[in-house]
C-alpha positions in Angstrom: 0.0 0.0 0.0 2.7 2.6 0.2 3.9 2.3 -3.1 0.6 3.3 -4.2 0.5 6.4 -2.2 4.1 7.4 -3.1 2.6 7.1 -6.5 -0.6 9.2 -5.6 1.7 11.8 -4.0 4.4 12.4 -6.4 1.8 12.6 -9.0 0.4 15.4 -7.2 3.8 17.1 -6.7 4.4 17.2 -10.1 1.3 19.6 -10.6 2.1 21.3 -7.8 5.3 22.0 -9.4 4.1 23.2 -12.5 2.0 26.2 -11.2 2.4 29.1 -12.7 5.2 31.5 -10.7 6.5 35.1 -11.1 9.4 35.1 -13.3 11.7 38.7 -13.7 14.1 39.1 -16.5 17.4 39.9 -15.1 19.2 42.9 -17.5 20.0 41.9 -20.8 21.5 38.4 -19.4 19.3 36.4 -20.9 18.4 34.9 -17.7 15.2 34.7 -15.4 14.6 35.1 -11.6 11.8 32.3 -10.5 10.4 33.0 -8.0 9.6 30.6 -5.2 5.7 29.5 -4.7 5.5 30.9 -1.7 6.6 33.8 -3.2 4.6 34.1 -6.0 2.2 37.4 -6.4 4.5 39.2 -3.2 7.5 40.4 -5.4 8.1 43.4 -7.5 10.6 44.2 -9.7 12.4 46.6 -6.8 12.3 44.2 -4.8 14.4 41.5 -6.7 17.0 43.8 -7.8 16.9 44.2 -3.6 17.6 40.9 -3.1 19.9 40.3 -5.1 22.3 43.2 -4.1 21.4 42.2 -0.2 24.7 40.9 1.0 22.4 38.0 2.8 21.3 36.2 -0.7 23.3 33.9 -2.3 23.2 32.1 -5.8 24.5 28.4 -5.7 24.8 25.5 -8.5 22.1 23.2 -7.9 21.4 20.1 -9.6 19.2 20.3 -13.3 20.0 23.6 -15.4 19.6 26.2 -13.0 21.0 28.1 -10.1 19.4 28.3 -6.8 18.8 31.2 -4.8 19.1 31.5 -1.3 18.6 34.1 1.7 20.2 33.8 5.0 17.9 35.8 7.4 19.7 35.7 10.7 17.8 32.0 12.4 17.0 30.0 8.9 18.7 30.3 5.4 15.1 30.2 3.2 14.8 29.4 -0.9 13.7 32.1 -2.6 13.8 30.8 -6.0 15.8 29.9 -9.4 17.6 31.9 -11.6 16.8 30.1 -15.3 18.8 30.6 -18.7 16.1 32.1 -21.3 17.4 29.3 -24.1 16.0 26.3 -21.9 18.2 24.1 -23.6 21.4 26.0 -21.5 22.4 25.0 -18.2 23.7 27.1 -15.4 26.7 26.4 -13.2 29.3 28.2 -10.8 30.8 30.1 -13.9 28.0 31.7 -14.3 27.1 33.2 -10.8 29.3 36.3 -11.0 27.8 37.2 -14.7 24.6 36.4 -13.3 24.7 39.0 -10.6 26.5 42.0 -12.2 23.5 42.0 -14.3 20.4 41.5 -11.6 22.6 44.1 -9.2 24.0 46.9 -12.2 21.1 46.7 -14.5 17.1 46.9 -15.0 15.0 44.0 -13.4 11.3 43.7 -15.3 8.7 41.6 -15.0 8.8 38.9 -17.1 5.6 39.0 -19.7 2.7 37.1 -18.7 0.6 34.5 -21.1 -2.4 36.8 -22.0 0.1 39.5 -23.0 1.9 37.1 -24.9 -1.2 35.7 -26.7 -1.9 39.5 -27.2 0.7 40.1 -29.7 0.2 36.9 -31.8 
């Protein structure tokens, strides 16, 4: 009977992990900022170039093709999110970290465009 519920529960996971989540488009680096689930609907555009010139954040190599981003604040170190190459077929790694954040912490963070406003200019 476990097996079935592991099978029940990663099934629903997998949705879970598909919702959809605020992405910002980090300079002209090609590169995304995903945020976290949690997350979603509380950022703005300020507030990610914030975090990512706070001295408590952090961008790490994680496992698949993107970069993880963390924020120590004091008691826990919490996941904020991923930082995503535009071309999904590019991976991130360590090399890419110090790229990644002269262009979230010198340049212009937007929003990245939603689906309707994409449809919109079919």
């Amino acid at each position: 009977m476990g097996l079935l519920n592991n099978r029940s529960n990663a099934g629903n996971e997998s949705k879970a992990a598909k919702a959809p989540r605020d992405r910002y488009i980090l300079g002209t680096s090609e590169t995304y900022f995903e945020a976290a689930q949690y997350l979603t609907g509380k950022l703005t555009a300020d507030k990610v170039k914030a975090l990512f010139a706070n001295e408590k954040t952090s961008v790490e190599e994680t496992e698949g093709k993107s970069l993880k981003v963390m924020f120590r604040t004091g008691t826990e170190v919490k996941f904020i999110g991923f930082v995503t190459a535009g071309d999904a077929s590019l991976e991130l790694d360590s090399e890419d970290v110090a790229v990644v954040m002269n262009h979230a912490t010198t340049e212009d963070i937007t929003k990245a465009i939603d689906p309707d406003r994409l449809v919109d200019m079919f």
